[in-house]
C-alpha positions in Angstrom: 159.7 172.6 98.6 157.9 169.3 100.3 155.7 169.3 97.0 152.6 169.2 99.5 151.0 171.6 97.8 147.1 170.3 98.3 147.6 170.3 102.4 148.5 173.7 102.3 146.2 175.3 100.5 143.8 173.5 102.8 145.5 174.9 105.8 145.2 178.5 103.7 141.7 177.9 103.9 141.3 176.6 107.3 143.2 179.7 108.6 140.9 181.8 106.7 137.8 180.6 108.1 138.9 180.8 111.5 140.1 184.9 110.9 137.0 185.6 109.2 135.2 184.3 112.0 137.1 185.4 115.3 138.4 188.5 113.7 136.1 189.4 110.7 136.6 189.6 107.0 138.7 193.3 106.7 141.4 192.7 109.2 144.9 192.4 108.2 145.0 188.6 108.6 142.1 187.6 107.2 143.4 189.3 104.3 146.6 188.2 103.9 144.9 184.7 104.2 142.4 185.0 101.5 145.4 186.7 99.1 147.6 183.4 99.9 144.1 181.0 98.9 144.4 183.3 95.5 147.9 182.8 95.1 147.8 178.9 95.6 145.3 178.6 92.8 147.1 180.1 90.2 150.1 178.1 90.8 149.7 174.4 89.1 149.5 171.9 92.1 150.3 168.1 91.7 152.0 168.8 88.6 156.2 167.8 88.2 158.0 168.7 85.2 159.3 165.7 83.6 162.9 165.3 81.9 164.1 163.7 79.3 166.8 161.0 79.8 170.3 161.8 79.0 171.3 159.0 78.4 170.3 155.0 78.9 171.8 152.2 80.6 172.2 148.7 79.2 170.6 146.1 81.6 171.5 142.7 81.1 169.0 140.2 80.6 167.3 138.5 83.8 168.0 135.0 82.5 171.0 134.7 79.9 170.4 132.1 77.2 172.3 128.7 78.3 174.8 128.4 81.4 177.9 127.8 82.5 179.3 124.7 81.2 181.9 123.1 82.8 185.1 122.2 80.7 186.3 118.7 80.7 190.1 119.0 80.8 192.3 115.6 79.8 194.0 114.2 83.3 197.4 115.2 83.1 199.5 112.7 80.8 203.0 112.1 82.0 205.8 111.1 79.9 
């Protein structure tokens, strides 16, 4: 679920190395190890699925053609 799929298979085989070694290579453990070192390399590793975008979202342009101008307004006439 932490898509850290590459440390643990290392830890698979660390933990099989150290059984093999302390407890020798037909006890319980050591294989239960080596079966979760065979399971890890038939699942894909570093691999996520990608998806196809529903749907797209308009961005507006980082610099809009021209500015705000400002509106000269006639001073107020009175009658």
């Amino acid at each position: 679920m932490l898509e850290r799929n590459p440390e643990a298979k290392a830890y698979f085989e660390l933990a099989y190395a150290i059984f093999d070694c302390e407890l020798g290579p037909q006890h319980e453990r050591t294989l239960t190890a080596e079966r979760n070192i065979k399971k890890s390399d038939r699942t894909v590793l570093g691999i996520k699925p990608e998806y196809k975008a529903l749907w797209y979202t308009a961005i507006p342009h980082p610099a809009p053609k021209g500015g705000k101008k400002k509106k000269k307004g006639k001073k107020g006439k009175k009658k």
